[in-house]
TILUM-235368 format. One line per 4 residues: for each residue x, y, z of C-alpha. Coordinates in pm, whole numbers, plus 50000, padded with zeros to 5 digits. Example, Ala and Ser with C-alpha at 12.3 -4.5 7.8 and 13.67 -1.06 7.14 Angstrom:
BEGIN
51230 49550 50780  51367 49894 50714
This chain:
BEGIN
79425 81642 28318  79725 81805 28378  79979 81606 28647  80148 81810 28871
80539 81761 28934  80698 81793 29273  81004 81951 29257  81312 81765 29409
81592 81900 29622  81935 81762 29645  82019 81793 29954  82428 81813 30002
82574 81516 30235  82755 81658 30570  83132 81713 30536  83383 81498 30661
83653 81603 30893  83890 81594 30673  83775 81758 30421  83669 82039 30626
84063 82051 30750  84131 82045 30402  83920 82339 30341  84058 82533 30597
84402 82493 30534  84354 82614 30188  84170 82962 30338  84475 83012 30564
84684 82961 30259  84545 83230 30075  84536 83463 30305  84901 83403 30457
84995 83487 30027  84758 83768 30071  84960 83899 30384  85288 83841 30276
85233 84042 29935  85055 84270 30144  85420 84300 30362  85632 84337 30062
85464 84586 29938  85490 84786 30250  85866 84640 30263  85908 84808 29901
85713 85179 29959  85936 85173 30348  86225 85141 30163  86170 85342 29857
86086 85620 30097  86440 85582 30282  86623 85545 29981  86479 85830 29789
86606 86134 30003  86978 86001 29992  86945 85952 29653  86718 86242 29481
86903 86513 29321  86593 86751 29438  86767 86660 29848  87112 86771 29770
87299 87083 29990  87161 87414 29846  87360 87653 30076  87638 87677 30326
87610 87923 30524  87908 88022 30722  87919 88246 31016  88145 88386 31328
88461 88451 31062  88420 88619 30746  88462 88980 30917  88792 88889 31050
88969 88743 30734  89089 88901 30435  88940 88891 30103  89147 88600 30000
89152 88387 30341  88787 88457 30313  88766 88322 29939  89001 88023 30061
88775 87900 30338  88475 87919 30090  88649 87701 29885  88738 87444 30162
88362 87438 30241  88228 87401 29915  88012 87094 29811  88010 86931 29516
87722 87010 29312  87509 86690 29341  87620 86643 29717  87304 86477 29910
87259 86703 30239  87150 86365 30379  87499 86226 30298  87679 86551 30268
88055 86511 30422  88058 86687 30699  88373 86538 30888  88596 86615 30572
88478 86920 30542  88584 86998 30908  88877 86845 30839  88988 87057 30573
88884 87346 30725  89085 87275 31072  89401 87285 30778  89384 87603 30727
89574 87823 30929  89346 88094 30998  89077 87868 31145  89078 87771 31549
88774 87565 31556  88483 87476 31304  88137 87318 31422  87897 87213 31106
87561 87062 31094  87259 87038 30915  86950 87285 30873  86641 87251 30733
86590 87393 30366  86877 87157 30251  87111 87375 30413  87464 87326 30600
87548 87558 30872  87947 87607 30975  88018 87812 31249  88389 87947 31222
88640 88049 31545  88925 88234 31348  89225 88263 31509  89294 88576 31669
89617 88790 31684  89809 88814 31974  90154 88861 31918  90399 88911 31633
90692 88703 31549  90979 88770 31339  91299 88679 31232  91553 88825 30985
91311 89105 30913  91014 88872 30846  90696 88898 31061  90408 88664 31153
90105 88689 31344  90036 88419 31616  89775 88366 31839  89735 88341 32198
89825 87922 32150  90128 88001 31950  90021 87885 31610  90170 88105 31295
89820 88292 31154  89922 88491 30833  90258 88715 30760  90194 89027 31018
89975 89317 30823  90135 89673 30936  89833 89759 31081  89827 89515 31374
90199 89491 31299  90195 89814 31496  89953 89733 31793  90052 89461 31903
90385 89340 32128  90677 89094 31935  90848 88864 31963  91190 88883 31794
91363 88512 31711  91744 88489 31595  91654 88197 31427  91320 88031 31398
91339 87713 31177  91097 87545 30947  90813 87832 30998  90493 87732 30816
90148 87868 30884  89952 87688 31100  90236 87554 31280  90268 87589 31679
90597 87723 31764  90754 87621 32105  90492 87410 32206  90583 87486 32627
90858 87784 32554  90563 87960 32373  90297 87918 32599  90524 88121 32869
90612 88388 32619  90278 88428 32581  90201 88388 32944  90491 88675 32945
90233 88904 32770  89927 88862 32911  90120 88970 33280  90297 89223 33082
90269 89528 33300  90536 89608 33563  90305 89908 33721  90037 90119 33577
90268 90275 33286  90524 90028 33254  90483 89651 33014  90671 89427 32813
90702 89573 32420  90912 89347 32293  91059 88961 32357  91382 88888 32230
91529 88490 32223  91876 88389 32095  91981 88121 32000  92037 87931 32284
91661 88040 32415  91763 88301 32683  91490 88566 32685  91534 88950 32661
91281 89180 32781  91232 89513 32588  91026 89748 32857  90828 90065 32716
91084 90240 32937  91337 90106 32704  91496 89903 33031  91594 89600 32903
91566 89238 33132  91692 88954 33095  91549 88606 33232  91754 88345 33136
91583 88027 32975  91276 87884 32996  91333 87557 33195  90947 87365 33134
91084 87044 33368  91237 87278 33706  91092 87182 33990  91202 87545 34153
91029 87822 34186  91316 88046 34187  91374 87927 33802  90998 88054 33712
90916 88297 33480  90622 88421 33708  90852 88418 33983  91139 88640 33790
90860 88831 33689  90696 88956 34080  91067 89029 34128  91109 89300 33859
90735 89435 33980  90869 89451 34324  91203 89673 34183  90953 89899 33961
90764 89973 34269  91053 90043 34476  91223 90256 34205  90959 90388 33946
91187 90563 33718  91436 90317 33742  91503 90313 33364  91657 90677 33369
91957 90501 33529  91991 90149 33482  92013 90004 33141  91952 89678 33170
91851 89438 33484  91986 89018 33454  91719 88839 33659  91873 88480 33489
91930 88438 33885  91627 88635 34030  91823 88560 34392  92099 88761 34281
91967 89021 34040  92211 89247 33832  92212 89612 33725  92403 89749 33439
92385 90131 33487  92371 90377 33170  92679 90498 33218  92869 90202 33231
92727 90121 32899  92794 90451 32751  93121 90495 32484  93412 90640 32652
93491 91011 32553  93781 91042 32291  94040 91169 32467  94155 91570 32372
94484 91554 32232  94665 91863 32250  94733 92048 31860  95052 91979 31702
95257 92244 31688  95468 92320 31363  95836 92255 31427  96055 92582 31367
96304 92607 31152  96654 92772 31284
């Protein structure tokens, strides 16, 4: 007969305490490895993805696009300010230098204000205030134009040259575009200009300083008036150009045609104002001398 066989089972004795501490801080130590490769990973993609766009030649600038200037400038100021706002040819747009490329645009003497920034399609955007004619300045024959600040633009083009009023220097030192002539004596030339009409048909055509800064008025009426020097630190307003100024409006609008008399009006003291008449300016006559006669001869 065949004997049958009971199968044993092994049963497993309970776990201690500590070994189920033991246990459990080997789990925890797994999966703190597992979380901290899991965090480097994300550490490394975070900061591939950062360092990628300021890096990749596919991010650098594609275009600058300038605007607000190029219709005002001539072909060559327009070719120089291209060239003071080109990139380089690898130039990141992330890291693109926008500050020196303001700054060497602000050098040029054509250009009032620049604003750049950034635009999508890897682009940079600079917005351009030219500076604007307002006056013309010479001196021994050679003319500038200057804007309504006083800062030398370009040598004066015949063209605006002819439109617009001057200002006529016997001596004007160290004159370099983009300089500001007279920082306070030019802002009340200018300030001259921009009140420049006497009465409806009457303004200022031309400013002449000497050497010593005294100020000549050339009218369109060909009067000529002069107003002394500009005195920035006067605490009177009798000293004022927009003082000496409502005093030759009040004389136009007593006497309109003024000019077919007087010559020239001295308002250096606008208390006391003085009139040189035409004809006291005019060349005396040559005097007729009678014919000689030819002595006869006996």
């Amino acid at each position: 007969m065949r004997t049958s066989r009971k199968k044993t089972v092994k049963t497993t004795p309970p776990l201690t305490e500590e070994e189920i501490q033991r246990r459990l801080k080997k789990q925890n130590r797994s999966l703190n490895t597992q979380r901290r490769a899991k965090n480097w990973l994300i550490l490394t993609l975070v900061t591939l993805a950062l360092f990628v766009p300021f890096t990749s030649p596919y991010w650098r600038v594609r275009q600058v696009v300038i605007t607000g200037a190029l219709g005002s400038l001539t072909a060559s100021e327009s070719e120089t300010l291209k060239q003071a706002l080109t990139t380089s040819k690898y130039s990141n747009w992330l890291r693109a230098p926008v500050g020196t490329l303001r700054a060497d645009t602000l050098k040029l003497p054509t250009v009032d204000s620049v604003r750049i920034s950034r635009q999508w399609g890897w682009r940079l955007a600079a917005h351009i205030v030219p500076r604007t004619p307002y006056a013309i300045v010479s001196e021994n024959g050679v003319q500038y134009e200057i804007d309504v600040k006083g800062y030398l633009i370009r040598p004066a083009r015949e063209t605006v040259a002819a439109q617009l009023p001057h200002i006529v220097f016997n001596s004007l030192s160290n004159a370099q575009l983009g300089q500001q002539i007279g920082i306070h004596a030019s802002a009340s030339w200018l300030w001259l200009f921009q009140n420049r009409y006497a009465n409806n048909t009457v303004r200022i055509e031309k400013i002449v300083v000497d050497s010593n800064g005294n100020l000549c008025l050339n009218m369109s009426d060909k009067l000529e008036v002069q107003l002394g020097q500009y005195l920035p630190l006067t605490n009177s307003r009798e000293d004022s150009f927009d003082y000496k100024l409502d005093r030759l409006k009040v004389m136009y609008e007593k006497r309109p045609a003024m000019a077919n008399t007087i010559a020239s009006v001295n308002l250096s003291a606008p208390q006391y104002p003085a009139c040189t008449p035409k004809h006291a300016m005019a060349p005396p006559n040559a005097p007729n001398l009678p014919e000689s006669s030819s002595p006869s001869h006996g």
